[in-house]
N, C-alpha and C positions, 0 to 999 in steps of 0.2 A: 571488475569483479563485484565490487560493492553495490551498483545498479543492478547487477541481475539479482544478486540477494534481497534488494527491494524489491525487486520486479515479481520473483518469488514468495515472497511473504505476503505480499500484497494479493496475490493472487491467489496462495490458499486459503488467506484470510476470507476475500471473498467468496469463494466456493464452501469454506467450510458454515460463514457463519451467516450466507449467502441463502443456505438451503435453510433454514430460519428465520430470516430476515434481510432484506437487500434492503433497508433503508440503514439497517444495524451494520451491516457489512462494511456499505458506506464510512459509516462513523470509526468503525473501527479501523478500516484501513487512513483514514483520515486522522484520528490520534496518534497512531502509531508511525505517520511518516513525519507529522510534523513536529510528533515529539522527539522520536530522533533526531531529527534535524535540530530542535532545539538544544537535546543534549548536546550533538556535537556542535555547536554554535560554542557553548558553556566551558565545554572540555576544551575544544580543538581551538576554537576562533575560528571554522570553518562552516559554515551554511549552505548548502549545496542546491540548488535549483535541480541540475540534473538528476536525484534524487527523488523529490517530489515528483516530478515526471515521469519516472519510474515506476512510482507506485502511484500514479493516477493509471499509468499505462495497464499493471497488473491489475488492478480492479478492473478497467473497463474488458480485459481479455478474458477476467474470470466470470465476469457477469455475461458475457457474451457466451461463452460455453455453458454456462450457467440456463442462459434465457436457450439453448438449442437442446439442450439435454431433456 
C-alpha cells in the first residue's frame, strides 16, 4: 500500500505542478520522495529503495500522460 501512495503523489505531483513546469515537477517529486525516505530513515531506521522507485515510476507515468495530453 505505501508504494502506491508514492506512486500516487508522485504522479499528481507531476501533473499538477508539471503543467507549469517539468523541470519543477521534477524537483518536487524528487524532494519529496527522498525526503520521506529520509524521515523514515530518522523515525523508523527503515530506508526503502522500493519507494524511491515508485516515485520515479509516478513521475515518469505522469509526465508521460502529461507529454500526450
Amino acid at each position: 500500500m505505501d508504494k502506491i501512495l508514492h506512486f500516487g503523489v508522485c504522479l499528481l505531483l507531476t501533473l499538477v505542478i508539471g503543467y507549469f513546469s517539468l523541470p519543477l515537477a521534477f524537483l518536487a517529486v524528487l524532494v519529496t520522495g527522498v525526503g520521506k525516505e529520509v524521515y523514515d530513515y530518522l523515525d523508523y531506521g527503515l530506508f526503502s529503495i522500493g519507494d524511491l522507485i515508485a516515485d520515479i515510476l509516478g513521475f515518469i507515468i505522469g509526465l508521460s500522460i502529461y507529454l500526450i495530453i
